[in-house]
TIBARO-626130 format. One record per atom (N, C-alpha, C): residue number from 1; chain; atom name; x, y, z. Coordinates in Angstrom, 1 decimal, decimal comma. Layout:
BEGIN
k/c/a/px/py/pz
NUM/A/CA/X/Y/Z
...
***
This chain:
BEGIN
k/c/a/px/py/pz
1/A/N/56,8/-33,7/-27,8
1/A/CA/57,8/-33,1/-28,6
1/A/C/57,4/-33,1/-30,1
2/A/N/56,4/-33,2/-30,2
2/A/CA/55,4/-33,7/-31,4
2/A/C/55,7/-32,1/-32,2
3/A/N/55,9/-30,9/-31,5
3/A/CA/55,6/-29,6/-32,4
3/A/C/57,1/-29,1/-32,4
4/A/N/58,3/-29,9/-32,7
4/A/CA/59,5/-29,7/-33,2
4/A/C/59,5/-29,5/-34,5
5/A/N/60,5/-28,0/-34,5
5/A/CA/59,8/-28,0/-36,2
5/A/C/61,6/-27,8/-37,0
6/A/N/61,8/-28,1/-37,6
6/A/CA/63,0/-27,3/-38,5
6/A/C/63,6/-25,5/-38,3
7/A/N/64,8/-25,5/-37,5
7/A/CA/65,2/-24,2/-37,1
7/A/C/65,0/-23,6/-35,5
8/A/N/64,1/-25,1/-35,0
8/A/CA/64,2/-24,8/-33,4
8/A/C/65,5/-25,5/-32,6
9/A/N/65,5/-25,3/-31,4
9/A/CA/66,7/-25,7/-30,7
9/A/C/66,6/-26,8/-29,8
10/A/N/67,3/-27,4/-29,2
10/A/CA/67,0/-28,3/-28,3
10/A/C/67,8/-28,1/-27,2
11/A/N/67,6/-28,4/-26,5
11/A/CA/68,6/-28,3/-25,2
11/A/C/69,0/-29,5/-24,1
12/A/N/70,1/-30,2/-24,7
12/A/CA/70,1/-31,3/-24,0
12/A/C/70,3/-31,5/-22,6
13/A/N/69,9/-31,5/-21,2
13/A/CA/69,7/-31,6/-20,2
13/A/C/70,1/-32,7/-19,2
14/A/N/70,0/-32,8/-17,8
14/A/CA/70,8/-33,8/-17,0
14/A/C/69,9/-35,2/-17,5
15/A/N/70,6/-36,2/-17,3
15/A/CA/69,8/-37,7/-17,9
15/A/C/70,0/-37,5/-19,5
16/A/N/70,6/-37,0/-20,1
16/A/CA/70,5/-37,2/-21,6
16/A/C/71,5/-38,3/-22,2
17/A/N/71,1/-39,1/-23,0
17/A/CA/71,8/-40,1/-23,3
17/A/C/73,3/-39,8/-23,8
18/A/N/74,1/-40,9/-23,8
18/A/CA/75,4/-40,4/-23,9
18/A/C/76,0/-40,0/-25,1
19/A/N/75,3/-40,2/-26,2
19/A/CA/75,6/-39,5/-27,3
19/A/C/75,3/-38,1/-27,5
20/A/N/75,0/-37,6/-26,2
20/A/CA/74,5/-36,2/-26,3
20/A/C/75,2/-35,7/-25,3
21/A/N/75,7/-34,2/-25,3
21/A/CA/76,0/-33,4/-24,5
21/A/C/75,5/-33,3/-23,6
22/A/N/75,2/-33,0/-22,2
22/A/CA/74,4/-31,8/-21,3
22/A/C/74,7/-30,8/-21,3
23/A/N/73,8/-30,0/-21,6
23/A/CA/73,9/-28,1/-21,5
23/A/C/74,7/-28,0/-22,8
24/A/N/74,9/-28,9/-23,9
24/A/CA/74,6/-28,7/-25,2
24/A/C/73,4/-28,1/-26,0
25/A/N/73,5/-27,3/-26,8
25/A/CA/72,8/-27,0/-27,7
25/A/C/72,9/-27,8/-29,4
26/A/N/71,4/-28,3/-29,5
26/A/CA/71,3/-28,6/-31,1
26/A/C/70,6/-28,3/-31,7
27/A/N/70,8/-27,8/-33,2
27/A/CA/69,4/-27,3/-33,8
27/A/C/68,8/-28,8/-34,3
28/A/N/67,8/-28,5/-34,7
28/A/CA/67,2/-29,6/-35,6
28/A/C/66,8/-29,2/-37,0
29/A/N/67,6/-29,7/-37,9
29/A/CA/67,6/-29,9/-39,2
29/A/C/66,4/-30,0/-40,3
30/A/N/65,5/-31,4/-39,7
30/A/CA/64,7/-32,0/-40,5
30/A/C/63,9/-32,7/-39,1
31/A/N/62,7/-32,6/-39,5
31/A/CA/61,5/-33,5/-39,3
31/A/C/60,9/-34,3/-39,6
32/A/N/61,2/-35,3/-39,8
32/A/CA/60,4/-36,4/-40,9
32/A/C/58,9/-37,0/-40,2
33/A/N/58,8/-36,7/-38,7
33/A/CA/57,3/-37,4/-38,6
33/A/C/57,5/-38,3/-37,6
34/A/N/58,6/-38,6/-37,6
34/A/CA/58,7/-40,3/-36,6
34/A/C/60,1/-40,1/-36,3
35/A/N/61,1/-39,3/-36,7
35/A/CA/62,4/-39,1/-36,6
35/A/C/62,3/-37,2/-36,2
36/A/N/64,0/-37,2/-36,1
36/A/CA/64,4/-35,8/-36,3
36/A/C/65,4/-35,8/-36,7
37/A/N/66,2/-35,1/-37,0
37/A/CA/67,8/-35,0/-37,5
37/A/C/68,3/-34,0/-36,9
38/A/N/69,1/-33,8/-36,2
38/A/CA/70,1/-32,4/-35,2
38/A/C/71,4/-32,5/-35,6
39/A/N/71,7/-31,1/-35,6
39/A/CA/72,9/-30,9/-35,9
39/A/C/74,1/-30,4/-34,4
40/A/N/74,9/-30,6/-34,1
40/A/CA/75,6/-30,0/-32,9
40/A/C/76,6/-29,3/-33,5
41/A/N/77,1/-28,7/-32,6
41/A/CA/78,3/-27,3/-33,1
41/A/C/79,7/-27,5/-34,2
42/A/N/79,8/-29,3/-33,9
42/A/CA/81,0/-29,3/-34,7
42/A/C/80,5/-30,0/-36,2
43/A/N/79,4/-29,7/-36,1
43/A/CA/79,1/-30,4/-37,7
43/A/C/78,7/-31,7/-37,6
44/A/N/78,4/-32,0/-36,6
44/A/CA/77,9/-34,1/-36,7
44/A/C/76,6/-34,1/-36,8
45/A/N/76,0/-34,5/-37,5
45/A/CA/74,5/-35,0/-37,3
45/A/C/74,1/-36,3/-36,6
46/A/N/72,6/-36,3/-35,9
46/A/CA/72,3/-36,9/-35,0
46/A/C/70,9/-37,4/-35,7
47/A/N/70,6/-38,7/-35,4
47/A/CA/68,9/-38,7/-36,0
47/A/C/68,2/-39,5/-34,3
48/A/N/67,2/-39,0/-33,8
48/A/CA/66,7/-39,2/-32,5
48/A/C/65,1/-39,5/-33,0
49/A/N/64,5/-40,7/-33,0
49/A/CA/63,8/-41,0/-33,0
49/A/C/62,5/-40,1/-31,9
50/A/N/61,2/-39,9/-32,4
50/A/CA/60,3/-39,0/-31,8
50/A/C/59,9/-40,0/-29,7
51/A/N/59,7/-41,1/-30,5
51/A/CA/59,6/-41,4/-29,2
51/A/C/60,7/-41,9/-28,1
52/A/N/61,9/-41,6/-28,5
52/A/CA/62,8/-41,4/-27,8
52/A/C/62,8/-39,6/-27,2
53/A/N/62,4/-39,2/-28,2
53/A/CA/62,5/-37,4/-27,9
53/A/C/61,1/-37,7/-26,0
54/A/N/60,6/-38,5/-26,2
54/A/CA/59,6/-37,9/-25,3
54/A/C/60,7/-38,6/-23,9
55/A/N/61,2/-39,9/-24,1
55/A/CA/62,2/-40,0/-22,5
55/A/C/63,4/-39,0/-22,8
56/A/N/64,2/-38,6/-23,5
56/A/CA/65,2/-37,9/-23,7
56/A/C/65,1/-36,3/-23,1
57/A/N/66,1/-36,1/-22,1
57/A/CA/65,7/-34,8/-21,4
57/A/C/65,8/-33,6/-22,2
58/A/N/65,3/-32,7/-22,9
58/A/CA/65,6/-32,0/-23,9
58/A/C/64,7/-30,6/-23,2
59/A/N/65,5/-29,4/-23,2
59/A/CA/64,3/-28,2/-23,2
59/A/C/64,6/-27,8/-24,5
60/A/N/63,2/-27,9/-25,5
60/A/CA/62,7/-27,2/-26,5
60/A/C/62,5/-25,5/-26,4
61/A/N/63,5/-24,9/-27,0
61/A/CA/64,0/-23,5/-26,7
61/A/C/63,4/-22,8/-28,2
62/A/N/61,9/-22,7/-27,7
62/A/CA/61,1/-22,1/-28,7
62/A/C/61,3/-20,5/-29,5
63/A/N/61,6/-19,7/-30,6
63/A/CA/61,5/-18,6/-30,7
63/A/C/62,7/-18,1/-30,8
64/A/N/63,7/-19,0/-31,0
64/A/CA/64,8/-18,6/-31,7
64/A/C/65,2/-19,0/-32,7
65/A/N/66,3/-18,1/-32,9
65/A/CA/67,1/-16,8/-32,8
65/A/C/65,5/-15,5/-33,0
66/A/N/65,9/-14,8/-32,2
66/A/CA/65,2/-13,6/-32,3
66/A/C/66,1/-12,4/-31,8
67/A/N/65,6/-11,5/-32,1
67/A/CA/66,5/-9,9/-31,6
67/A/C/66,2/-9,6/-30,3
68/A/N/66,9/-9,3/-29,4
68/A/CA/66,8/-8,9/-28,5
68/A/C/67,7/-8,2/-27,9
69/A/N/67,5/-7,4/-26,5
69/A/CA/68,5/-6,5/-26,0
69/A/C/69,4/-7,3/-25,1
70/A/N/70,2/-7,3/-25,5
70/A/CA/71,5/-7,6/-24,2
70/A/C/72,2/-6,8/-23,7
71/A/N/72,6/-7,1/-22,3
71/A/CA/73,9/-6,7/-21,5
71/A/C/74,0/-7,5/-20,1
72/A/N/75,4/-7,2/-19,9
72/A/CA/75,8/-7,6/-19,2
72/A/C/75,2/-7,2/-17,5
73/A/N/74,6/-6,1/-17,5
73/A/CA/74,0/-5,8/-16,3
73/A/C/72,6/-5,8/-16,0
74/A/N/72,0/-6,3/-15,0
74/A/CA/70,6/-6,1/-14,9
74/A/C/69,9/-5,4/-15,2
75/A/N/70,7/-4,3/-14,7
75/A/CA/69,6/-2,9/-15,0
75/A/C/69,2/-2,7/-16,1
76/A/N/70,4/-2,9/-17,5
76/A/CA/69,8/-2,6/-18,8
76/A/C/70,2/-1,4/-18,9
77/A/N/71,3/-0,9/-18,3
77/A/CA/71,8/0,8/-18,5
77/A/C/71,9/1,1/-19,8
78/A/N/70,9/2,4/-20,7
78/A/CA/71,3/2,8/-21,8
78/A/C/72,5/2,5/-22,2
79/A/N/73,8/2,9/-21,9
79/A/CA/75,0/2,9/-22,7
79/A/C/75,6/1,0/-22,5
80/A/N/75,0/0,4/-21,9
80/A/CA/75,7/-0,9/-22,3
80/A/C/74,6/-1,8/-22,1
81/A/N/73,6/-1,3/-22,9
81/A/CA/72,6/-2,6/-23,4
81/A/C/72,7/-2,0/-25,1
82/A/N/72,7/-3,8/-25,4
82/A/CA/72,8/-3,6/-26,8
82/A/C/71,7/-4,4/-27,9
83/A/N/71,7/-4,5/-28,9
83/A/CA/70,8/-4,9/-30,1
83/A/C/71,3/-6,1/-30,8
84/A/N/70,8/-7,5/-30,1
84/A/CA/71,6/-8,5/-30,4
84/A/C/70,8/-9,4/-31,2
85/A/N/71,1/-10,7/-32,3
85/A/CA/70,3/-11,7/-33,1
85/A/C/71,0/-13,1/-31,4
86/A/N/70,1/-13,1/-30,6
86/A/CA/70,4/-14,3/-29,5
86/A/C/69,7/-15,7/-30,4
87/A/N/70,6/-16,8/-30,6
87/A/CA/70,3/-17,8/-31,2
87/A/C/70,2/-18,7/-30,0
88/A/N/70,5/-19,0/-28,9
88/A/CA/69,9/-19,9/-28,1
88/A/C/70,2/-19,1/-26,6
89/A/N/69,8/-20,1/-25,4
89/A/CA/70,5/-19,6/-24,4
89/A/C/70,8/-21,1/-23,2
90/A/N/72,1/-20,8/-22,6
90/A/CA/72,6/-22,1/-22,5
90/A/C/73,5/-21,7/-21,1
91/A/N/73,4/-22,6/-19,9
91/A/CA/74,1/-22,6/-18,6
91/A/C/74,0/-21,1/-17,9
92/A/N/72,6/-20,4/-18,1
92/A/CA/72,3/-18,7/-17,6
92/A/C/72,8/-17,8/-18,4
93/A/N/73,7/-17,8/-19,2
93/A/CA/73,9/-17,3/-20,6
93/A/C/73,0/-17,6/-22,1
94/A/N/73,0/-16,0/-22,6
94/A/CA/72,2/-15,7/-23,6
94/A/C/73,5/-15,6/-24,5
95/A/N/73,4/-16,9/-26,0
95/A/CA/74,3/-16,7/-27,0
95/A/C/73,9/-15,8/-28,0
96/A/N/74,7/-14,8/-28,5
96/A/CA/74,1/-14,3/-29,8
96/A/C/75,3/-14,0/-30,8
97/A/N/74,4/-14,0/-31,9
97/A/CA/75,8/-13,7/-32,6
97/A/C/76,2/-12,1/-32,6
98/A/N/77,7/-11,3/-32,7
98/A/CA/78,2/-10,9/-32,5
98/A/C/77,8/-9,3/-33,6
99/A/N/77,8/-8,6/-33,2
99/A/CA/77,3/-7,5/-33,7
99/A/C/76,0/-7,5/-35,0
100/A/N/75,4/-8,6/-34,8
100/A/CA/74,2/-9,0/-35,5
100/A/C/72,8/-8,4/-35,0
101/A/N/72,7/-7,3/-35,6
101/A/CA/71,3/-6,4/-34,9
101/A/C/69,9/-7,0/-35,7
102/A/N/70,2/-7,7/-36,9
102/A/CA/68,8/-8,1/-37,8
102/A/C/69,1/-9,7/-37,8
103/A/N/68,1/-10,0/-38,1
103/A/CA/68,2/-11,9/-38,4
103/A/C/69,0/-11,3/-39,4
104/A/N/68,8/-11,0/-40,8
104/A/CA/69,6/-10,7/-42,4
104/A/C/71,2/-10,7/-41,8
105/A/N/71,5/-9,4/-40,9
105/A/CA/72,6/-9,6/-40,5
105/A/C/73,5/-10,9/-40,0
106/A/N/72,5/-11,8/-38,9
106/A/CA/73,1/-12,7/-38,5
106/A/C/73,1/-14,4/-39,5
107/A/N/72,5/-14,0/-40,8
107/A/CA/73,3/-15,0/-42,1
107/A/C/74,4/-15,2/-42,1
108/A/N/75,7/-13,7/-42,5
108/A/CA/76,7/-14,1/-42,4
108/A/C/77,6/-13,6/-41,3
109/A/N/77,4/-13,8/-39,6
109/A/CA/78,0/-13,7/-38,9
109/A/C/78,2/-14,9/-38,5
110/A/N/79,6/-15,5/-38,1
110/A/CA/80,1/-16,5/-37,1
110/A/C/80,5/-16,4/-36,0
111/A/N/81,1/-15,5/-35,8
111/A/CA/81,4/-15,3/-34,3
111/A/C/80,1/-15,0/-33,2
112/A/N/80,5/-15,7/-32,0
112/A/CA/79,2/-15,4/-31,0
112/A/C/80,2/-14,5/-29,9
113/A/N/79,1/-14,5/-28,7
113/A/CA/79,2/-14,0/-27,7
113/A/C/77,9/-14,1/-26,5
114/A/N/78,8/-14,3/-25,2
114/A/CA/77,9/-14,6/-24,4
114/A/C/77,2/-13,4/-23,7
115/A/N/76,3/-13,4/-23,2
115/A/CA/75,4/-12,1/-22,4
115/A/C/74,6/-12,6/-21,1
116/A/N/74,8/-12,5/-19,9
116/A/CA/74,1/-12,7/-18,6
116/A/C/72,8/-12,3/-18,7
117/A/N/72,7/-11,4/-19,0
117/A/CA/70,9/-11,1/-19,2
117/A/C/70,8/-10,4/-20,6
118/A/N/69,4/-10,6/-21,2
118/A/CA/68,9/-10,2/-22,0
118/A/C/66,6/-10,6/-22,1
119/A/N/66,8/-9,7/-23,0
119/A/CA/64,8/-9,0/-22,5
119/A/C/64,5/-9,0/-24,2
120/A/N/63,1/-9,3/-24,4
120/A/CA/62,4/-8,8/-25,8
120/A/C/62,6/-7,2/-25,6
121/A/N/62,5/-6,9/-27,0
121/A/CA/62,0/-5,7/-27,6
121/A/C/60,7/-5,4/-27,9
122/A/N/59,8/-4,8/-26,8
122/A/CA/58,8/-4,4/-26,8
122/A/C/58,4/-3,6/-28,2
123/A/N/59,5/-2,6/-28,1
123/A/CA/59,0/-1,2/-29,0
123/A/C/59,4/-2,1/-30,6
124/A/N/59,9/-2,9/-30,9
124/A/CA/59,7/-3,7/-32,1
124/A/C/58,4/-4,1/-32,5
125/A/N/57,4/-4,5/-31,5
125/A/CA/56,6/-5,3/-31,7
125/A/C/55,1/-4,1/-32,4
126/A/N/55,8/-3,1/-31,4
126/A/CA/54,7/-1,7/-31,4
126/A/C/55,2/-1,3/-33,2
127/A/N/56,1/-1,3/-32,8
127/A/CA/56,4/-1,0/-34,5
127/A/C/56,0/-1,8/-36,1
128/A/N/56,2/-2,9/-35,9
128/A/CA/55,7/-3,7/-36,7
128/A/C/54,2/-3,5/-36,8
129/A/N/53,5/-3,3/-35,8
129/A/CA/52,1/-3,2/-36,2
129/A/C/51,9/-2,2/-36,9
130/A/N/52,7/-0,9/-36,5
130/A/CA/52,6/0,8/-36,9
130/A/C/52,7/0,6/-38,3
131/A/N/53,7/0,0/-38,5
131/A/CA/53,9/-0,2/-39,7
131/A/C/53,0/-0,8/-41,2
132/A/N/51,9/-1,0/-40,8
132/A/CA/51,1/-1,8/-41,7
132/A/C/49,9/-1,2/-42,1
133/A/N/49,9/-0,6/-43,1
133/A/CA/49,0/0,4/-43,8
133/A/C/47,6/-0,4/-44,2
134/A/N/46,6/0,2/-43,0
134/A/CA/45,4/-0,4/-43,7
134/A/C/44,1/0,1/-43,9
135/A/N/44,4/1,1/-44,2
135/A/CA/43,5/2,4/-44,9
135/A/C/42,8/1,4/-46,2
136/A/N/43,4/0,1/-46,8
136/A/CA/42,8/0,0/-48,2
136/A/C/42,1/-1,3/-47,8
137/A/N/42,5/-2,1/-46,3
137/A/CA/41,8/-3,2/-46,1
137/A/C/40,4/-3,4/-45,8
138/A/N/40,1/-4,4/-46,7
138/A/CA/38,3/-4,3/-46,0
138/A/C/37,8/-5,7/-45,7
139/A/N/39,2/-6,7/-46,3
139/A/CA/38,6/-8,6/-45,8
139/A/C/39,6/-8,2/-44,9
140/A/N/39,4/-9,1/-43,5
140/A/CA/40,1/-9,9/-42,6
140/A/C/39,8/-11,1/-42,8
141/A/N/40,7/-12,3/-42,5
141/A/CA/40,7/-14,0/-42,6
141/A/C/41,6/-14,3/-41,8
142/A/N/41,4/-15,4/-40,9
142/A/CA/42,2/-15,9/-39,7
142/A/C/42,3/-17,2/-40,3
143/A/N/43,5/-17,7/-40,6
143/A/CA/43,9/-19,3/-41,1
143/A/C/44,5/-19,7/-40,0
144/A/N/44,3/-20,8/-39,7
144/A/CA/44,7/-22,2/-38,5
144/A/C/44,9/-23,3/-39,1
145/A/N/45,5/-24,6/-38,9
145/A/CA/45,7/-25,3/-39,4
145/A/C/44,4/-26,3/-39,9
146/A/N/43,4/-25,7/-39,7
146/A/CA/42,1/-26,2/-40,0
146/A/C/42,0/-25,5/-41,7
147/A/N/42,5/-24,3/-41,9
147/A/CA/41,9/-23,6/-43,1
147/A/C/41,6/-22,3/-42,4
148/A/N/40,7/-21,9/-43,3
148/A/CA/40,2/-20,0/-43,0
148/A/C/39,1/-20,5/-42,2
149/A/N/39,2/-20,0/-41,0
149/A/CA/38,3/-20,2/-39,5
149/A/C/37,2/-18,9/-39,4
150/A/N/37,9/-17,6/-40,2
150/A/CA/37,0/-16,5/-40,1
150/A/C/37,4/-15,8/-41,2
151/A/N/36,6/-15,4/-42,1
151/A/CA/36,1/-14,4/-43,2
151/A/C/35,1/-13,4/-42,9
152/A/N/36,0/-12,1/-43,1
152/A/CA/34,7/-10,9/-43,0
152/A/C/35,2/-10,3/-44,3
153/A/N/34,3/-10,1/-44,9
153/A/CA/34,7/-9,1/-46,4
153/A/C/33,6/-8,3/-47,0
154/A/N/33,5/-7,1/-46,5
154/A/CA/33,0/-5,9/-46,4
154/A/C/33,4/-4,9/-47,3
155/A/N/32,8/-4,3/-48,7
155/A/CA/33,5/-3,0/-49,1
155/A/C/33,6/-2,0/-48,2
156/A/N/32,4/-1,9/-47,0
156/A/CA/32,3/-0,8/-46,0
156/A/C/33,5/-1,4/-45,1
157/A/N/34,0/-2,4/-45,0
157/A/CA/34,8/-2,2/-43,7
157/A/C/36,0/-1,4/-43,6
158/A/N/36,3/-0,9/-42,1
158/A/CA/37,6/-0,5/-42,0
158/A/C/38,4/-0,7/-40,7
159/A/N/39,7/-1,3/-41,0
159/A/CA/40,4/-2,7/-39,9
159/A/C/40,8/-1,6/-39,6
160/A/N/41,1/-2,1/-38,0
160/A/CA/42,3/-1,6/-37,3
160/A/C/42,9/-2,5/-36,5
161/A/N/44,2/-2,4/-36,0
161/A/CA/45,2/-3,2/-35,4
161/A/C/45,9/-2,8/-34,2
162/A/N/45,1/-3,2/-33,3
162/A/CA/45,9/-3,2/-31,9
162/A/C/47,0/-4,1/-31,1
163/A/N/47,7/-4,0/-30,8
163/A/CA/48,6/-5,1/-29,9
163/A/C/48,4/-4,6/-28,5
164/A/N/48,2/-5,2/-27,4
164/A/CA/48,0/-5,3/-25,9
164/A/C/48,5/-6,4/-25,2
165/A/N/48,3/-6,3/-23,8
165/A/CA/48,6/-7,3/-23,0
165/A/C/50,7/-7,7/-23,4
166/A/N/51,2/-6,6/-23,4
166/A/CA/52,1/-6,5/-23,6
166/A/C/53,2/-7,3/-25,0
167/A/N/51,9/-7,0/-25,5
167/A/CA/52,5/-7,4/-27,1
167/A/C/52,3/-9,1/-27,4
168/A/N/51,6/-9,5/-26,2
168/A/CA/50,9/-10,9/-26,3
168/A/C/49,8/-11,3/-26,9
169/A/N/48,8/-9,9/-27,4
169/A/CA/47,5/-10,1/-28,3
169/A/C/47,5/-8,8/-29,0
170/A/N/47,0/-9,9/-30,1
170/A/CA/46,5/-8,9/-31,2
170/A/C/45,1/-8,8/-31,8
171/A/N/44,3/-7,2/-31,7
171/A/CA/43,1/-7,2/-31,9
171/A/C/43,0/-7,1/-33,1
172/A/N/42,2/-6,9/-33,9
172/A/CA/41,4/-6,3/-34,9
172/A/C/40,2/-6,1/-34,8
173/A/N/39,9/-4,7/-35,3
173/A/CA/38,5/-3,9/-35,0
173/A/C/38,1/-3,7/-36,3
174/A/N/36,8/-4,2/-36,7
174/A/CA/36,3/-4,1/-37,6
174/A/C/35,1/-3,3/-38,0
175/A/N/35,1/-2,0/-38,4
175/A/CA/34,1/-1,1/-38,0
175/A/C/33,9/-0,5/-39,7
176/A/N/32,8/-0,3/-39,5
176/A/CA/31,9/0,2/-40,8
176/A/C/32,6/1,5/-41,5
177/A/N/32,7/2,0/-42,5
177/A/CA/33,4/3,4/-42,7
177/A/C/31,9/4,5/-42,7
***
């Protein structure tokens, strides 16, 4: 549980100690290194020691809040799939907040709502890349938590940006002009 970071979720699970909910949701606040701090729905904070986090049943519910599509039916019918900010997901229900189509939007919404199924937005992902003008780029640099792992910096170069594997990798093609 070492890669808990500030703004992810936890999900407290069967065997969880009794200061904790099961099929509660908590965010986590703060990371200090050796601790955490969580917050639960009614405002209490919690501080859980890291190596208690590794016996403590918790599913780490990575990648939220993100936008996604909800509805209530499988299929995803045009007229009742919608554009939702889902902040966690809890007992086969997807929470999100309530007419919140952008993270920005879901700052100031409070009200939630539950959803039986919900799916990523592919055509977001295709878009965000569309979006990124790079007619003027000619360094690419890959930083890791090591530092800059790869530098190319070419007046001749010219990037391009692919996403594949269903928006699970991203290329860059680095070709001479």
């Amino acid at each position: 549980m070492k890669d808990i970071k500030k703004g992810d979720y936890l999900l407290a699970e069967r065997g969880c100690p009794p200061y904790l909910t099961e099929g509660k949701t908590y965010e986590v606040i703060q990371n200090y290194g050796d601790s955490c701090l969580i917050i639960e729905d009614a405002g209490g904070i919690i501080e859980i020691f890291n190596e208690d986090l590794e016996t403590v049943r918790f599913k780490h519910l990575k990648g939220y809040p993100k936008v996604m599509e909800v509805s209530a039916y499988e299929s995803f019918p045009s007229d009742r799939t919608f554009k939702r900010v889902v902040f966690t997901q809890k007992n086969g229900w997807y929470l999100a907040w309530n007419y919140a189509k952008t993270l920005e939007d879901a700052e100031e919404e409070t009200a939630c709502s539950g959803w039986k199924y919900a799916r990523d937005i592919e055509e977001d992902k295709e878009e965000h890349i569309q979006q990124i003008d790079t007619s003027n780029v000619n360094r690419v640099e890959v930083i890791d938590d090591k530092g800059r792992s790869y530098v190319n910096w070419k007046d001749s170069n010219n990037v391009e940006l692919s996403q594949q594997d269903d928006g699970k990798t991203l290329k860059i093609f680095i070709k001479s002009r």
